[in-house]
N, C-alpha and C positions, 0 to 999 in steps of 0.2 A: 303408431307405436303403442307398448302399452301402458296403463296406465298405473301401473304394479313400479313401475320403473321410479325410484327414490332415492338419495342417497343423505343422510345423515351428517352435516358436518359442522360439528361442535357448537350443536345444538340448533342451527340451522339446517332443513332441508331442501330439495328441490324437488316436485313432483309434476307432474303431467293433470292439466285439469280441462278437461274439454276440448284437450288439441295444441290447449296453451301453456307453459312453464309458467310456477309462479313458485312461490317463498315460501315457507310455512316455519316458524319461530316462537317460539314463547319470552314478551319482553315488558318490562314495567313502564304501565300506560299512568295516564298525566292523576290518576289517582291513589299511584303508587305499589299499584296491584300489578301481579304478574298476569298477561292476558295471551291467551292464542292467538296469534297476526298470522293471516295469508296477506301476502302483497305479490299481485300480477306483475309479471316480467313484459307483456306487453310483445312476446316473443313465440312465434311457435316453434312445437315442441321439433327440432330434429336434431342432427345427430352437435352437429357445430354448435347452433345453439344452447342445445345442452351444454356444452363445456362451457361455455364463457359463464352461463347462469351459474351454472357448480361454482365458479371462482368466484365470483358474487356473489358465492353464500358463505365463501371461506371467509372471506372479510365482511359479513353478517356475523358468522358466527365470534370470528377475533372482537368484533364489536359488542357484543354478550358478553363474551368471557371478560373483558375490563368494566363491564357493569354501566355499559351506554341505554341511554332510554329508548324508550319508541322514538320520541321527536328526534334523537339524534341519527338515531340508524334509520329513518325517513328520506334526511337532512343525505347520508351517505349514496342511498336509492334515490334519493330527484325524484323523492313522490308527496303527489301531493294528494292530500285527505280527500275521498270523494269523486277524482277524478284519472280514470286506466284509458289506458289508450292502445289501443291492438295494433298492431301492423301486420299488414300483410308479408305475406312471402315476397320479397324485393326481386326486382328482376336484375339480370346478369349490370347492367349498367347500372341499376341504381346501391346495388350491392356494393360497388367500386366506389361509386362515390360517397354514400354513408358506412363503408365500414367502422367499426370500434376500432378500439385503439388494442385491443387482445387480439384481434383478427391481423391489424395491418403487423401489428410486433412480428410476428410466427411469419410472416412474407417478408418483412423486412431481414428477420435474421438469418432467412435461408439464404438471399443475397448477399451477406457480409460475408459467408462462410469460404469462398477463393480470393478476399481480398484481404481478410485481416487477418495478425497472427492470431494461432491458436490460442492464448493467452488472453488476449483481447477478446476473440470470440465468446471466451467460457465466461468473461465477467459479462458480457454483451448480454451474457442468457441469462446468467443469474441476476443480474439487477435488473432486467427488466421483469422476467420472469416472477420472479420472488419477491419483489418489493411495490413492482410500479402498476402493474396487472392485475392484482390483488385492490387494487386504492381505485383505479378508473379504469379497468380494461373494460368496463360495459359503457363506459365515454365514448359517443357517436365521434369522429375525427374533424368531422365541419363543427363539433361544437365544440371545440378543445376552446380554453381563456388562460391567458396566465397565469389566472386564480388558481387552475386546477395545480400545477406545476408549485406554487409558492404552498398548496395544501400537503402536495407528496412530501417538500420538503419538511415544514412544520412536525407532520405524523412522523414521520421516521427519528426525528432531532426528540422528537417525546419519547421513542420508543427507547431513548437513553444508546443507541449508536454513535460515534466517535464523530464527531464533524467532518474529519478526513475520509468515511469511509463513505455519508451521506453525500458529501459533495462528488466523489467517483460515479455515485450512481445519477445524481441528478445533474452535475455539469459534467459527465462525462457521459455514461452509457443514455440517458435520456434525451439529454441536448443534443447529442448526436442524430438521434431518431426522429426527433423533431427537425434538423434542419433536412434531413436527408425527405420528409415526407413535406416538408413546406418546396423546395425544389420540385416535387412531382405535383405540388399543387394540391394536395390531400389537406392539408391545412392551411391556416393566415399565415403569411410571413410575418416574424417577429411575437410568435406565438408566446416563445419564449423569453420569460420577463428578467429585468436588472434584479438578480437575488439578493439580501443581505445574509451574511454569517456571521455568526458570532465567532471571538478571536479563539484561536487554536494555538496552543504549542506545536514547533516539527519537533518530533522527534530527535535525543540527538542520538551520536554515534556512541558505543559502549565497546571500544577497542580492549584485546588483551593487551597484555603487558609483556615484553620483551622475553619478560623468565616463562612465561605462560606462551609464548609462542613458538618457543624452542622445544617447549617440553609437550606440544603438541604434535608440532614437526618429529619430533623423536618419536615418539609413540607411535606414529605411521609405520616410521623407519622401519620398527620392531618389531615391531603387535604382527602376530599370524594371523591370518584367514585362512577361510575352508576352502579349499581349493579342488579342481580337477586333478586325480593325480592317476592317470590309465597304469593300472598292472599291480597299484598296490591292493592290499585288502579287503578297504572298503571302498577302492575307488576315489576315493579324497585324503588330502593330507594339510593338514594348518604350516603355513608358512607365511612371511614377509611379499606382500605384493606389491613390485613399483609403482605401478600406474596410481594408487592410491595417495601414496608417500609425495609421490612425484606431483601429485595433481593437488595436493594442502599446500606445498613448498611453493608453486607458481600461483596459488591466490594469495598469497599471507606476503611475496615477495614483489608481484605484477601489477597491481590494480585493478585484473580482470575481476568481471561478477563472475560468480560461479556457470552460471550459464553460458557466457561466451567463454570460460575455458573447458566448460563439458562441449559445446561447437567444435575446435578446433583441430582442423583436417593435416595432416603433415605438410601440404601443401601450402599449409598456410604459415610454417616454421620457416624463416632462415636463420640458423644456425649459424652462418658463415659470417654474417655482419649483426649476428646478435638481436634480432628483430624477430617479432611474429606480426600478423595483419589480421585482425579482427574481420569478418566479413558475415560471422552469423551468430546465433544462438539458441543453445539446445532447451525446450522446454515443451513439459510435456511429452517429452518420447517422441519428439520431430526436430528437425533445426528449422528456425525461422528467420528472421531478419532479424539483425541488430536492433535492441530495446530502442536507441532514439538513431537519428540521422548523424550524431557526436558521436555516437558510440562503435560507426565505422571506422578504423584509426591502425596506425603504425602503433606501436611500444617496444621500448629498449627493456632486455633482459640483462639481468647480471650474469658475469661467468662460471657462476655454481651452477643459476637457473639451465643454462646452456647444455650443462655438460651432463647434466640429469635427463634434460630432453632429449639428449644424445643415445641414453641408455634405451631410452623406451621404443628407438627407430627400429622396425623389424627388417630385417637381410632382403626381403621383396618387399617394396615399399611404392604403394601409388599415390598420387598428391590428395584420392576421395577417402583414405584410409582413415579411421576416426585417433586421437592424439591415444587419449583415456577411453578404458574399457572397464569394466568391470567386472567380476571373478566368470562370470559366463562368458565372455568375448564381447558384449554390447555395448554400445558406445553411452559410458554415466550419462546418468539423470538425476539433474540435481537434488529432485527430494525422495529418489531411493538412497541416495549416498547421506541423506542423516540418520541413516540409524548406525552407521559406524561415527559419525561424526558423534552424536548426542554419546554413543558409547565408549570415544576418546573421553569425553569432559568428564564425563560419571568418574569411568578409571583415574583421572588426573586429581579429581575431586573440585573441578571449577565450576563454576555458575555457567548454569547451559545459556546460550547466548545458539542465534542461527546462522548458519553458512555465511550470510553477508558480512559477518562482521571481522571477516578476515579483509575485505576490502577496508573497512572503517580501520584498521589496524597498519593497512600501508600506507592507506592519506596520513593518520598521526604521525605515525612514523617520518614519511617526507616533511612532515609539516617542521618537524620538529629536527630533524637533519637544516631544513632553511630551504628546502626546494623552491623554486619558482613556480607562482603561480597559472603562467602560461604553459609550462612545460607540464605540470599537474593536471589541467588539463586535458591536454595529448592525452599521456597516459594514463586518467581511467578515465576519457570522455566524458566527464562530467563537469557541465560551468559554473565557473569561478563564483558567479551567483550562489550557485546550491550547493559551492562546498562553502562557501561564508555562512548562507545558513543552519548545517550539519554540523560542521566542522569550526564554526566561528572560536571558542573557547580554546582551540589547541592554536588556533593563529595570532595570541599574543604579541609572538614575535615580531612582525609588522608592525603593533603600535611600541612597542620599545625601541625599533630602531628609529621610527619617528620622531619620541622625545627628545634623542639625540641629539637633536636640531637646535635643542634649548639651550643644551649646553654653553656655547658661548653665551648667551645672554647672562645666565646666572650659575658657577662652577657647583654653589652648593646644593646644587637641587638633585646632585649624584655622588653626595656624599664627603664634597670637598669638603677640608678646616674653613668653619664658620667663622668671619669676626666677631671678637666680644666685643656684645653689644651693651653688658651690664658689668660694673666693674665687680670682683670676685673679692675688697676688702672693704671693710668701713671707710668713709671718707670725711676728714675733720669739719668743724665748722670754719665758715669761711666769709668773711664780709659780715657776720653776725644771721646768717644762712644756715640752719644746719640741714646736710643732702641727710634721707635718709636710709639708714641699711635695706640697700635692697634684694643684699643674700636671702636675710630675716623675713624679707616682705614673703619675699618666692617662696618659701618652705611653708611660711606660714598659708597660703594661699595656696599651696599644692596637696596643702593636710588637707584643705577643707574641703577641696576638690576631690580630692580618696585619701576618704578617712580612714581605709584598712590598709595605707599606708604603699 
């Protein structure tokens, strides 16, 4: 190849040097001067290894731009001063068994793509991709330690990312990788080390409010859309569209997440005994499996919900028919449907808040009706666990009816008439005893307790 061939990245390059890839960078050496470093890759030049070095350089260069030294961006390359090491071009076998960890990613993810939902896949790319390939994809796979895994963590917790979103990528999309290539034997079992985290808050729920839920439900009702309209002038005309109206009214009232009510095939409505059956969910512009294995489930609808769904049934009706369409005939996607959403809140004037929180809005709502917690649940699939966690502050309810308990033991502890415990008039001397005023005491002692009275 030739040797012209370079590419620039963020202050790190990658060139071709006698056959071989190697570094070229400018970085402050131990005398605090900026110096020219070529460092060998140890790799020849062809088209694959190219790539992995180019990423190798992007996390060179990220390594510069935070103002890291030579010894640390050394420390990053596993190089050691004075001594490169070449390899040969590996053969078909040994290739397999030393592959990098940038190499085995790109094999591994081609394989999850018929097994996991779409959802799953696109985070599978992106965190390994973007976070974990960038830090060790030039990591041989027989020399992975759990050191390296407790380092991806560390780097990204400095990069100032949310602890919930770092643990997705290292105990979810990485650990995944790791056990999936300890099983083929590419790596040590138990590669993967016991992490600690620092503590997090979950998130809670930020439900509307009853008057705010109606007057977002109405606003559907109302509000025109541009619509297909064959024969008039321009071909479209603004008008009220159900399925829209229809499809706020059954999250805000169901439990359903947006996604498994953008799923829902007519076949999946009974009408007649007031039920729907969850069996998928739309995301991404595909239907996939239901978010958890809880989340396949029966749910009761109320008789408004009912009779609205009733409306949207077309005269030829097959049980694959999609429930909700949207103004083209295609069956909603839940984040093309917030730009009318975001543009209900604007119009209403409320704090934009996103789709899910019309779910958070039906658990208060039961919460706060007294629902049961098993029957909650059922319907929105989600456990009692994790609505304690979410939801713990609107569950009050529970430990008041608890207290209850106390009542007999002591009537005042809700408010009953207290005995008077001090009497409320001076009392004479007596026996050559005088009791003294203890109206006089209290005031006196309650001034000095708050003095602004």
């Amino acid at each position: 190849m030739s040797n012209k061939r370079q590419r620039t990245l963020s202050g790190c390059s990658v060139e071709s040097h006698k056959g071989w890839l190697r570094l070229r960078f400018r970085a402050l050496g131990p005398d605090g001067q900026r110096q020219q470093i070529a460092r060998a890759t140890g790799k020849p030049n062809t088209p694959e290894n190219y790539q992995a070095v180019r990423r190798l350089g992007d996390l060179v260069g990220a390594a510069l731009a935070a103002g890291r030294t030579l010894q640390e961006i050394d420390a990053i390359l596993g190089h050691t001063p004075g001594r490169v090491v070449r390899t040969h071009a590996p053969t078909e076998s040994r290739s397999k068994r030393e592959s990098t960890v940038s190499e085995h990613v790109e094999r591994w993810l081609a394989l999850q793509t018929p097994i996991v939902r779409k959802a799953q896949l696109r985070d599978y790319r992106r965190h390994l991709r973007r976070y974990v390939v960038p830090l060790i994809g030039h990591v041989r796979l027989t020399a992975l330690q759990p050191a390296d895994t407790r380092a991806i963590q560390a780097e990204l917790l400095s990069r100032g990312l949310s602890v919930k979103y770092v643990r997705n990528i290292v105990a979810g999309s990485w650990r995944a990788f790791l056990r999936d290539a300890a099983e083929d034997g590419v790596v040590v079992t138990g590669v993967y080390p016991h992490l600690k985290w620092p503590e997090w808050d979950f998130p809670e729920a930020d439900p509307f409010t009853g008057e705010e839920r109606q007057a977002i439900i109405g606003w559907f009702r109302t509000h025109g859309f541009r619509c297909h309209a064959p024969g008039t002038a321009t071909g479209y005309e603004s008008r009220p569209f159900p399925s829209y109206y229809v499809f706020v009214h059954l999250l805000f009232w169901s439990g359903l997440r947006p996604s498994e009510a953008a799923g829902l095939q007519h076949g999946d409505l009974d009408l007649a005994t007031a039920r729907l059956y969850v069996r998928r969910s739309r995301h991404l512009w595909e239907n996939n499996r239901p978010k958890t294995r809880s989340a396949r489930r029966t749910i009761e609808l109320f008789p408004e919900t009912v009779r609205l769904l009733a409306t949207l049934r077309p005269l030829h009706v097959t049980p694959e028919m999609p429930v909700f369409t949207n103004i083209n005939g295609q069956p909603i996607e839940p984040n093309s449907f917030l730009a009318p959403w975001y543009r209900c809140l604007r119009a209403l004037g409320l704090r934009q808040r996103g789709l899910y929180t019309t779910k958070d809005t039906f658990v208060t709502t039961a919460l706060h009706a007294g629902a049961k917690p098993a029957w909650l649940e059922q319907q929105t699939g989600v456990r009692y666990e994790t609505l304690r966690r979410h939801y713990g502050r609107w569950m009050a309810g529970e430990v008041e009816s608890e207290l209850r308990r106390f009542a007999a033991f002591d009537p005042t502890l809700f408010g009953a008439e207290a005995p008077k415990v001090l009497p409320r008039r001076k009392i004479g001397v007596t026996a050559g005893v005088q009791v003294p005023d203890f109206v006089k005491v209290m005031e006196c002692e309650r001034g000095d307790l708050n003095p602004h009275g």
